[in-house]
VEXLUMTI-435665 format. One record per residue (C-alpha): residue number from 1; residue in three letters; chain; z negated, y, x. Coordinates in steps of 0.25 Angstrom, whole numbers, plus 2048, in hexadecimal, padded with zeros to 3 digits. Layout:
BEGIN
drendren	torfi	vexke	Z	Y	X
NUM	ala	A	Z	Y	X
...
This chain:
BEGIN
drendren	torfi	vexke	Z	Y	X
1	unk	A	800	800	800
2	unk	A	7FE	809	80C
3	unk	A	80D	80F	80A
4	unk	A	80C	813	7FB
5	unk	A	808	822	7FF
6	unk	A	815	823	7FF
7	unk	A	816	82D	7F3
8	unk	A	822	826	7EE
9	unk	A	81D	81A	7ED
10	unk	A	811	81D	7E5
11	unk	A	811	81C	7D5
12	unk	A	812	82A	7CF
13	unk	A	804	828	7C9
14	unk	A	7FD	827	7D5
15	unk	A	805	833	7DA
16	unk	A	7FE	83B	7CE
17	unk	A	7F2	836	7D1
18	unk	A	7F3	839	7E0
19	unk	A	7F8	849	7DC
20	unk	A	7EB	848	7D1
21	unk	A	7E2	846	7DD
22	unk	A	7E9	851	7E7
23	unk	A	7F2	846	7F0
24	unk	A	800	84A	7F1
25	unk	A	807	849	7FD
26	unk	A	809	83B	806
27	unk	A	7FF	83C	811
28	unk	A	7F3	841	806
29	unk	A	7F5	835	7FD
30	unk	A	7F7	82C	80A
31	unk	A	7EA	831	80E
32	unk	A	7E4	830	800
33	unk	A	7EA	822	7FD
34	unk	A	7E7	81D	80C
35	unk	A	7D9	824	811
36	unk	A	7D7	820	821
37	unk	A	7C8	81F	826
38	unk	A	7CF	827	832
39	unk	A	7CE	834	82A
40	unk	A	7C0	833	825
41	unk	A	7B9	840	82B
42	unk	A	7B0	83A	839
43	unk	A	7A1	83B	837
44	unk	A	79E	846	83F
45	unk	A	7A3	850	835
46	unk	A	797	84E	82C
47	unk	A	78C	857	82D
48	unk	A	77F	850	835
49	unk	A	787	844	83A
50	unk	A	784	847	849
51	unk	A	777	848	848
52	unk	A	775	83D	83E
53	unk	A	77C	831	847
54	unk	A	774	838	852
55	unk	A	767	837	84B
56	unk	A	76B	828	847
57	unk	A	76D	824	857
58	unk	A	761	82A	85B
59	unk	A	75A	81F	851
60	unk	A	765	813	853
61	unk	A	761	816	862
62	unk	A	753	816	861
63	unk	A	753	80C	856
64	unk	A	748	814	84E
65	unk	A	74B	810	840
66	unk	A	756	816	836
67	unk	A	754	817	827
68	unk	A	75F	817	81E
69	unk	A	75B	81B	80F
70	unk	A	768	81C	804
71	unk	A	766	81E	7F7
72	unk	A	767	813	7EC
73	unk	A	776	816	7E7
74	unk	A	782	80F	7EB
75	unk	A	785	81A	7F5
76	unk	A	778	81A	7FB
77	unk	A	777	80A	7FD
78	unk	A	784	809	802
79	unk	A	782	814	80E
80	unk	A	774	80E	812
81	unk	A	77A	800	812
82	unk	A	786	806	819
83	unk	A	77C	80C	825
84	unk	A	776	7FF	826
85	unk	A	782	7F8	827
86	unk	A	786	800	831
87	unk	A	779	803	839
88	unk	A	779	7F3	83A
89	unk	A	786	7F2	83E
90	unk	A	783	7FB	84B
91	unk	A	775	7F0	84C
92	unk	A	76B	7F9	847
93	unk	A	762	7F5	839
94	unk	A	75C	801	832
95	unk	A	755	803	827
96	unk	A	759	806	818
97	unk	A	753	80B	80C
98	unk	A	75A	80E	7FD
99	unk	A	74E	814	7F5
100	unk	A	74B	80B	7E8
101	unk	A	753	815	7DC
102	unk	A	747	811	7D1
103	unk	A	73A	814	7D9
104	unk	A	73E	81C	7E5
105	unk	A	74A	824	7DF
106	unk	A	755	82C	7E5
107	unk	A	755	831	7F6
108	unk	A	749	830	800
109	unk	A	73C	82C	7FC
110	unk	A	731	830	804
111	unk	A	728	825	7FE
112	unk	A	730	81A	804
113	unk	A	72F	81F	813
114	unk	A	720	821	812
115	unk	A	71E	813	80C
116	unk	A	728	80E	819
117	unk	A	720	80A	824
118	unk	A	72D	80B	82D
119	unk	A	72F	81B	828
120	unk	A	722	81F	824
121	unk	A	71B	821	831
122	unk	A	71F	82F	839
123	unk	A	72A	827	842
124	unk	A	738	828	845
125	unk	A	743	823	83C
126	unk	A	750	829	836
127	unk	A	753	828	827
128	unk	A	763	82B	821
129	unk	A	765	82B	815
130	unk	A	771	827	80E
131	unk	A	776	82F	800
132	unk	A	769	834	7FE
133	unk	A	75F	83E	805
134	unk	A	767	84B	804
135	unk	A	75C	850	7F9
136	unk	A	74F	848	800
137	unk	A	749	855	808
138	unk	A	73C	853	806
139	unk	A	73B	844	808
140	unk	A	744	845	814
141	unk	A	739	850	81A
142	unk	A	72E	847	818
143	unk	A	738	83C	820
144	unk	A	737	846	82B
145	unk	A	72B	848	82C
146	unk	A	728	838	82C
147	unk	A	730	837	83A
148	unk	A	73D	835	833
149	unk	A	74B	83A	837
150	unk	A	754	83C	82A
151	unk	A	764	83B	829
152	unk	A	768	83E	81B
153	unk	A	774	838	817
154	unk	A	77B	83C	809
155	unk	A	786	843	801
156	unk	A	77C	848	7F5
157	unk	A	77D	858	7F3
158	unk	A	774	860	7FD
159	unk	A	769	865	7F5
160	unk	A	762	872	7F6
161	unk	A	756	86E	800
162	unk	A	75B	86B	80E
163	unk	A	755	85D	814
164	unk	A	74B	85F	81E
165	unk	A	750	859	82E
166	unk	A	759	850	82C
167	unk	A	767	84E	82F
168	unk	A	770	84D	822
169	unk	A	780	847	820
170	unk	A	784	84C	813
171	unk	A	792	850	811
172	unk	A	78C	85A	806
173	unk	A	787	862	811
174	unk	A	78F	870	813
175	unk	A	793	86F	822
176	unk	A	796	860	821
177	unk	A	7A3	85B	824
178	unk	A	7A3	851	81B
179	unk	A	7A1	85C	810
180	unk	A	7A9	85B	803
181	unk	A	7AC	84C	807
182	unk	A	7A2	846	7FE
183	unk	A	79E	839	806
184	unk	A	794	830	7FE
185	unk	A	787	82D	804
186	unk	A	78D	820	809
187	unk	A	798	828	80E
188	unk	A	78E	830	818
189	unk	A	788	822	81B
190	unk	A	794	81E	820
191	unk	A	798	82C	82A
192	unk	A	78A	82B	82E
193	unk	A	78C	81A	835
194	unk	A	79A	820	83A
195	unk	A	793	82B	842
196	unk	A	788	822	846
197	unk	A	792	818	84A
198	unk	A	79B	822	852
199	unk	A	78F	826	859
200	unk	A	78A	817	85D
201	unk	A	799	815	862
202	unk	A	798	821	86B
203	unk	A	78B	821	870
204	unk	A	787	812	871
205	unk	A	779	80B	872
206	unk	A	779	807	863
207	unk	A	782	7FB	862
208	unk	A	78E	7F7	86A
209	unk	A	795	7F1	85E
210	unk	A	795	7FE	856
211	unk	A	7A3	801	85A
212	unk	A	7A8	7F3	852
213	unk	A	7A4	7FA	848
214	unk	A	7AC	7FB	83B
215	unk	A	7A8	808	831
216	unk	A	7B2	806	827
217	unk	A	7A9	7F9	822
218	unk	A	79F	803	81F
219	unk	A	7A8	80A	815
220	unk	A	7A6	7FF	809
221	unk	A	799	806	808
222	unk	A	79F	813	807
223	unk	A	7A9	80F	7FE
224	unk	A	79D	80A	7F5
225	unk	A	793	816	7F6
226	unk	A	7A0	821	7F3
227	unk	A	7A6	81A	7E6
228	unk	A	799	816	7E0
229	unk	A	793	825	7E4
230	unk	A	7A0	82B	7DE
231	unk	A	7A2	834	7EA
232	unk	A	7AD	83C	7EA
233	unk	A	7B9	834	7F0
234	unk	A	7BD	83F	7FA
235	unk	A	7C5	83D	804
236	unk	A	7BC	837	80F
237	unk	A	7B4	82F	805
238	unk	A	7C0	82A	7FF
239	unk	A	7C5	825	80E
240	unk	A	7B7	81F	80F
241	unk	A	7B8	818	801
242	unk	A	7C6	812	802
243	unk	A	7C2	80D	811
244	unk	A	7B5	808	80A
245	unk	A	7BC	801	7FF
246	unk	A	7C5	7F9	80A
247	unk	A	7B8	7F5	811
248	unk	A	7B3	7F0	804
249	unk	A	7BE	7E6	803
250	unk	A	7BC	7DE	810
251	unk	A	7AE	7E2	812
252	unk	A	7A4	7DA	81C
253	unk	A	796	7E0	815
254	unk	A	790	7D3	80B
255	unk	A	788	7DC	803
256	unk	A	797	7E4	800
257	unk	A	79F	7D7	7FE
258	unk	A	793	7D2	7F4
259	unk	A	795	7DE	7EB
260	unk	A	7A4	7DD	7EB
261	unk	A	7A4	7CE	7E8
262	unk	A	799	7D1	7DE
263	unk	A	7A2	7DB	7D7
264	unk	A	7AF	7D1	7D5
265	unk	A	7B4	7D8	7E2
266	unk	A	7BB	7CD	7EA
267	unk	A	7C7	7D1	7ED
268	unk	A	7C7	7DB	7F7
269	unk	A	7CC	7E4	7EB
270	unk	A	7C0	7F0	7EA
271	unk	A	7C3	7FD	7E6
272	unk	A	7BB	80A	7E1
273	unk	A	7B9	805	7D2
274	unk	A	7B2	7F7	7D9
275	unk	A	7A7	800	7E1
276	unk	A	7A5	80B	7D7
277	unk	A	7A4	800	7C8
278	unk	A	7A1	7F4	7D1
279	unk	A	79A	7F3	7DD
280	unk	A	794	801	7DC
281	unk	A	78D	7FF	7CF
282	unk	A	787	7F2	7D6
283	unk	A	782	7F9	7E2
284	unk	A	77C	804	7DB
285	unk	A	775	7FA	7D1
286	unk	A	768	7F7	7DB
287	unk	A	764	806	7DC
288	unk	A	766	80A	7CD
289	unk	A	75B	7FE	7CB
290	unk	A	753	801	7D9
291	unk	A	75A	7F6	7E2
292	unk	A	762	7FE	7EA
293	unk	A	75D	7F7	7F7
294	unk	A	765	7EA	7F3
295	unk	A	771	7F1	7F3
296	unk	A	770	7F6	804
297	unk	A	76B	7E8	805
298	unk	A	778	7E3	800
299	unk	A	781	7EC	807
300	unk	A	77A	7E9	813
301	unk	A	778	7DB	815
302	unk	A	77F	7D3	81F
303	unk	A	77D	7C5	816
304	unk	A	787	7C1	80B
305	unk	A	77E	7B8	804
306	unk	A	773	7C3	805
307	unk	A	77E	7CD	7FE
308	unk	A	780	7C3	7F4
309	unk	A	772	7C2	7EF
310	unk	A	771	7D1	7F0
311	unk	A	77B	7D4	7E7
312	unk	A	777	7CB	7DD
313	unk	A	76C	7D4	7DC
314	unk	A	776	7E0	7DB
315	unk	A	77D	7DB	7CF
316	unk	A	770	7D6	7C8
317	unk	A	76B	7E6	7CA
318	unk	A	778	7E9	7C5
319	unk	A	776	7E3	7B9
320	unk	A	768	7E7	7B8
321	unk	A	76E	7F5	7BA
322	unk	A	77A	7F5	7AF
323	unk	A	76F	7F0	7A5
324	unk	A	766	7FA	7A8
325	unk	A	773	805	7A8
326	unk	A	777	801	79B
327	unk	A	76A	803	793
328	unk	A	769	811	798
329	unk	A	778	815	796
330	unk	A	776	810	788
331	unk	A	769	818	786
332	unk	A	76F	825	78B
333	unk	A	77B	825	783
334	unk	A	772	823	778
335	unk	A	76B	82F	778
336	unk	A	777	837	77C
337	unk	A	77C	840	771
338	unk	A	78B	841	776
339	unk	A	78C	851	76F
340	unk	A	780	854	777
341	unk	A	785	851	785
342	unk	A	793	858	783
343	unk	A	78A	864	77F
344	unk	A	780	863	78B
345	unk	A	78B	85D	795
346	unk	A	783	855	79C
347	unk	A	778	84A	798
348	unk	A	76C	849	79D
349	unk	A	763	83D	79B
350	unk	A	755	839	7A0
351	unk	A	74C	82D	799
352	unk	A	74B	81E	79D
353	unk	A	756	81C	7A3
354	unk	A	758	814	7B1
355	unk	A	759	81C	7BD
356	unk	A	760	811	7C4
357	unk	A	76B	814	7B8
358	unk	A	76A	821	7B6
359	unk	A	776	826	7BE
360	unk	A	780	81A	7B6
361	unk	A	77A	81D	7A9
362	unk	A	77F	82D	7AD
363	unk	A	78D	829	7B3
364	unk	A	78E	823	7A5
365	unk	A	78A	82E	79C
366	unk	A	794	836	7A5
367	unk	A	79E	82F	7A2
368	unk	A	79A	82D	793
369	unk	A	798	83D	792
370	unk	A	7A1	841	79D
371	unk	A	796	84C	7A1
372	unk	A	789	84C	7AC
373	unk	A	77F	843	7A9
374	unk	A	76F	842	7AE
375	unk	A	768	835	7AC
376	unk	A	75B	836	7AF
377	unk	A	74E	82A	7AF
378	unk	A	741	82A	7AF
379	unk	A	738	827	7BB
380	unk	A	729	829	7BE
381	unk	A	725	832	7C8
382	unk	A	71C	82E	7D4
383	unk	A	712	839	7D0
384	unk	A	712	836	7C1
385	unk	A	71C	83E	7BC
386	unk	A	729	83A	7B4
387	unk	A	738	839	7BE
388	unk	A	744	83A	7B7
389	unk	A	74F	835	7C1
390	unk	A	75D	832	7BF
391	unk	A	76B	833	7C2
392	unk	A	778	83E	7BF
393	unk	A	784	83C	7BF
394	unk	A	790	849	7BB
395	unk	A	79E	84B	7B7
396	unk	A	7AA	851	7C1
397	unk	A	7A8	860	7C2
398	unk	A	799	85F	7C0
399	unk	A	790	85C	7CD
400	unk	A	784	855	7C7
401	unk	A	77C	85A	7D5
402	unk	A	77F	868	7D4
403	unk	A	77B	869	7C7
404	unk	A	76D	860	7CA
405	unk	A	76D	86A	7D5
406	unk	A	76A	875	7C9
407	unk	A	760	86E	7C5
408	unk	A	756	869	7D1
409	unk	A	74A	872	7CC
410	unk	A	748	867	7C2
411	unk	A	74A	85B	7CB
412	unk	A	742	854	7D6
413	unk	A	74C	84D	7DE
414	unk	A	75C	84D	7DA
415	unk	A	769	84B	7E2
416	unk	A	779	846	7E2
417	unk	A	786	84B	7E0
418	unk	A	78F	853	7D8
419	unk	A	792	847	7CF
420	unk	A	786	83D	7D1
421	unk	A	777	841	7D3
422	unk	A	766	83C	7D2
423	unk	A	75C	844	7CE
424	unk	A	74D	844	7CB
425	unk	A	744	84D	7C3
426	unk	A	736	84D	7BD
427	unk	A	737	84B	7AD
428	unk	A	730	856	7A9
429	unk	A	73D	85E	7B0
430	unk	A	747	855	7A8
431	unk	A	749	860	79D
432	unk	A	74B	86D	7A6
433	unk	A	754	865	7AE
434	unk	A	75C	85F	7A4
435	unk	A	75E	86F	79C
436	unk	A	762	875	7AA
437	unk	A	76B	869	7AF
438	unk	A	774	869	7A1
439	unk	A	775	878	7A2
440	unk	A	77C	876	7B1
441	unk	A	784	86B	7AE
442	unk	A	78A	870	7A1
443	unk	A	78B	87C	7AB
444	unk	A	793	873	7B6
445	unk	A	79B	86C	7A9
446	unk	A	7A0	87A	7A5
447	unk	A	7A4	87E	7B4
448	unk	A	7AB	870	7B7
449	unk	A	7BA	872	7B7
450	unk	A	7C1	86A	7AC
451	unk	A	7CA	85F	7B0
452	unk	A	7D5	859	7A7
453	unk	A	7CF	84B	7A2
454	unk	A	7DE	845	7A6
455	unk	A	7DF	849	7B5
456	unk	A	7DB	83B	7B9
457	unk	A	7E7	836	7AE
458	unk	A	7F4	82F	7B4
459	unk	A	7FE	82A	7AC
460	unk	A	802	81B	7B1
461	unk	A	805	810	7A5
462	unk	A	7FB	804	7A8
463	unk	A	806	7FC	7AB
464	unk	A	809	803	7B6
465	unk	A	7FA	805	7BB
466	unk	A	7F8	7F8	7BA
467	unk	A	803	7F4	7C4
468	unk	A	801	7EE	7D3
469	unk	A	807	7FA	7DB
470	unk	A	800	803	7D1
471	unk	A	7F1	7FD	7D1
472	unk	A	7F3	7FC	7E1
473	unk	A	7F6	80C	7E2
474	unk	A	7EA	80F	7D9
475	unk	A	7E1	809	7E4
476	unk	A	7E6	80F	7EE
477	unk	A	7E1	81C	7E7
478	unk	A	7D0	814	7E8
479	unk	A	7C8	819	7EB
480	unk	A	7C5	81E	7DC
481	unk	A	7BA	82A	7DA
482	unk	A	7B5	836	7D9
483	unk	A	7C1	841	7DF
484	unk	A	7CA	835	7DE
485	unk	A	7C9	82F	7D0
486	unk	A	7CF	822	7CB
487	unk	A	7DB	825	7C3
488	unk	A	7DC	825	7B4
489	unk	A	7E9	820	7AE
490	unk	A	7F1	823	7A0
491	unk	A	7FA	81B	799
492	unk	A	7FF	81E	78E
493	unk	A	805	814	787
494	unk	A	7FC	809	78B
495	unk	A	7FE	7FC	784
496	unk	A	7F0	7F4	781
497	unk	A	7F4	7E6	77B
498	unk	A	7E6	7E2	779
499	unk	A	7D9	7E8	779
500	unk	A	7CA	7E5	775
501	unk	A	7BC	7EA	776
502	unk	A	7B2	7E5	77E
503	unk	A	7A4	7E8	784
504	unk	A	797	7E7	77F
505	unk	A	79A	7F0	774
506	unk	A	7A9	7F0	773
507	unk	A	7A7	7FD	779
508	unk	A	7B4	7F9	785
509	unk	A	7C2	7F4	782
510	unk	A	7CA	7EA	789
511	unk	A	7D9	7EB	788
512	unk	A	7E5	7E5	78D
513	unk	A	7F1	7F0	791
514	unk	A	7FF	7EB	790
515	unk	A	807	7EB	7A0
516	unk	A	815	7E8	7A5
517	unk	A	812	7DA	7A7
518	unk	A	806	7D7	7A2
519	unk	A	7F8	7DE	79C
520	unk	A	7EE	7E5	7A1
521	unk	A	7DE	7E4	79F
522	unk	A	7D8	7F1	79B
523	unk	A	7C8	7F5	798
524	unk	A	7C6	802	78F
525	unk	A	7B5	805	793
526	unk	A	7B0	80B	786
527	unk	A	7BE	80A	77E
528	unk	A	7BB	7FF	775
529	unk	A	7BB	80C	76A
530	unk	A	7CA	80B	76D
531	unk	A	7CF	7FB	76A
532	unk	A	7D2	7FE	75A
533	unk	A	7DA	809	75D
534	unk	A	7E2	801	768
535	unk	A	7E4	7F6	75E
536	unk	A	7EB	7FF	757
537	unk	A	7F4	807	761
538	unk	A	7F4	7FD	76D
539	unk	A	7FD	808	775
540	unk	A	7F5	812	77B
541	unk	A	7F2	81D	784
542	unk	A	7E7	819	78F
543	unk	A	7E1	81E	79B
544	unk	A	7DD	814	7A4
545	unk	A	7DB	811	7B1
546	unk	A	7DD	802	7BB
547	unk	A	7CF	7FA	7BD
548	unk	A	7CB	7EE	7C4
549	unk	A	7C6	7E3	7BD
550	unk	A	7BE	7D9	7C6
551	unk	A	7BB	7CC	7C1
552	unk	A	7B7	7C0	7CA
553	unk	A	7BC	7C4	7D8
554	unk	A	7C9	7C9	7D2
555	unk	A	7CF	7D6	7D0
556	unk	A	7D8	7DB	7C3
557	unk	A	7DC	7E7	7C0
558	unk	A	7DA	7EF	7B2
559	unk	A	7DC	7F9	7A9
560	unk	A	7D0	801	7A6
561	unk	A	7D2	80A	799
562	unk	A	7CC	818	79A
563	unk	A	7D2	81E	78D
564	unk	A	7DA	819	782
């Protein structure tokens, strides 16, 4: 496939398409279709690199010991484990901790290193932190004054309070060089081991097999913590996500294999929609139900038959997790008056909801009222008082964290990104909070610019979608995310030969759509509304986009109905 940049050999389409998203000429959709790892930016251009792989020498040298604490999401586990992987790789072990989300709760925690004989005696260690610790000034402080050195990495929004001596990579940083090139926290994981790597190669006395080795098998974990974290697909991440997801095919990691084998992925065949419905879900399962520690044991584990147990347990928590999810989503949208949130345009929700849930149950009410959505649960405090903590999630044109930012008067710890954020506030708060933060964001609502809801629309019959040459283009366009969206298709004279409602209450439909030589399977999520109609006029207009279906080890390919 490598020479179907030619502009003339790519389906008209996918030339709209390309033009949609700002590619034109030969050499930028070469370079869009075809990213090399050669033109990533080099590590040294982030801001506290240089001293950060100094600092980290300094302790590998001395062998004094090395903490690395990530948060519970799939973007913090998959940078710790990546820094463990790698710090084994170069023959030094170190020590790792992912906070438990239900009893210790989001970023550092003091309690933990106090209760840690290893960190709780004034000595000498080094702490980094992975996608977390940007908003941790005071605990990070009390670290210093422990004996501790601190490298804070992240990618979360700066806030207010600048952290005490420290060293911090954050691309979010004005004067960074990575500045505006939105790497996930994974993503700075990852520049941090290759700066830590140059700097063995050129100074020695670490390891002499450092030079055997490989980076790129490191980028499966970025690939994992960018798509599951929705980062913006810029242009480095997506050269660091499309290497990852060609590392994930022939990976050599156990705990990675398990998962993709756990997920029907077992022919080499992974792509965005895998990591971010699939293995991503599966990951984060252990920290929404405070077992995120399972996950970096997975990743991390040298053992096949150890990765299989573990992910057992994955897909048990899982389970436990889609239970627990679904009773809360139903609850919300039951005391959800539809007038009211187009009126307010957001919801805010706080009651007895799950907090290891709290951040689905909000991505799901976005995409049930299209508007910013606050999900807040109950948690006691350690001095008595009553916690509300919980998840937000936003729209496009609407940074969830800026508005939060508004707000942080009424909060006692909060952090994230413009579409994604935590938060945490005492109870008797909730109600100031909530009355400012509706008037910001109907603010921000009002302000965002107004996008035709058909830009994403590209006329192509299914028939002609569904073909080989077609189907192979479409992935070459992988991968799919934010600033690089997965297409949405319009047919309009779409043929459905059969059709049916299924689900647990009727509430999807199943159809078969008519092809050149044969038909195509098709699933409408919340369409079964529409299978009387269809009886009656089976020729119809549809937009639709192609979907994987994985069943036992193969791979099919679908059609997945967003509208009739």
């Amino acid at each position: 496939m490598n020479d179907i940049y030619n502009i003339d050999e790519i389906p008209p389409v996918f030339l709209e398409i390309l033009k949609n998203r700002g590619l034109e000429g030969r050499e930028e959709i070469a370079d869009f279709l075809f990213p090399k790892l050669a033109d990533l930016p080099k590590p040294a251009a982030m801001q506290g690199m240089a001293e950060a792989v100094d600092l980290i020498f300094e302790y590998l040298v001395a062998e004094k010991p090395i903490l690395v604490w990530g948060d519970y999401d799939v973007d913090g586990t998959t940078g710790t484990a990546l820094l463990v992987n790698f710090f084994s790789s170069i023959g030094k072990e170190i020590d790792w901790h992912i906070p438990n989300r239900l009893h210790e709760g989001y970023g550092l925690n003091i309690d933990w290193f106090r209760k840690n004989g290893k960190y709780n005696a004034k000595q000498d260690f080094l702490l980094i932190t992975v996608d977390c610790g940007i908003s941790d000034a005071e605990v990070i402080n009390q670290i210093v004054q422990m004996g501790g050195r601190v490298i804070v990495t992240d990618h979360h929004s700066l806030p207010k309070i600048s952290l005490p001596d420290c060293i911090i990579l954050n691309p979010s940083q004005e004067n960074c060089g990575f500045n505006g090139k939105y790497l996930a926290g994974v993503g700075v994981a990852f520049y941090l081991a290759a700066g830590v790597r140059a700097k063995v190669l050129s100074t020695g006395g670490i390891n002499e097999t450092a030079q055997e080795i490989n980076l790129k098998q490191f980028l499966a974990f970025v690939a994992l913590g960018t798509i599951a974290d929705l980062v913006h697909l810029s242009p480095t991440n997506r050269i660091l996500v499309k290497g990852g997801i060609e590392v994930l095919k022939i990976t050599q990691f156990p705990g990675i294999a398990a998962l993709l084998d756990s997920c029907d992925i077992q022919d080499g065949n992974v792509g965005s929609e895998d990591i971010g419905f699939l293995l991503g879900p599966l990951i984060n399962a252990a920290g929404r139900v405070g077992d995120s520690e399972t996950v970096v044991k997975l990743l991390t584990t040298a053992f096949a038959p150890e990765a299989g147990k573990l992910v057992k347990k994955l897909v048990r928590l899982n389970n436990k997790r889609k239970s627990i999810c679904i009773n809360d989503l139903e609850e919300s949208l039951g005391i959800l008056n539809v007038n009211q949130v187009l009126e307010d345009r957001c919801v805010i929700l706080a009651g007895d909801i799950h907090q290891g849930v709290a951040g689905i149950v909000a991505s799901r009410l976005v995409d049930t009222f299209g508007v910013p959505v606050i999900v807040l649960g109950v948690k006691p405090g350690k001095t008595g008082e009553t916690l509300l903590v919980g998840s937000a999630r936003s729209v496009e044109g609407v940074s969830i964290v800026k508005a939060i930012n508004q707000c942080s008067e009424f909060l006692l710890k909060y952090g994230g990104h413009d579409m994604a954020a935590g938060l945490t506030m005492s109870e008797v708060n909730f109600i100031d909070f909530r009355q400012k933060i509706q008037s910001v964001i109907a603010a921000m609502m009002d302000a965002k610019p107004v996008v035709p809801a058909s830009r994403n629309d590209f006329y192509c019959p299914v028939a002609d979608l569904m073909s080989e040459k077609y189907l192979a283009f479409l992935q070459l366009l992988e991968p799919f995310g934010p600033g690089n969206e997965l297409p949405v298709f319009k047919d309009n004279n779409a043929k459905i030969v059969n059709s049916k409602r299924v689900g647990r209450t009727s509430e999807h439909l199943q159809i078969a759509l008519r092809g050149k030589y044969s038909n195509y399977k098709g699933i409408g999520f919340g369409l079964g509304k529409h299978r009387d109609e269809i009886q009656q006029n089976p020729e119809r207009t549809i937009r639709y986009t192609p979907t994987k279906n994985r069943f036992r080890g193969t791979t099919s390919w679908q059609v997945r109905i967003i509208d009739i």
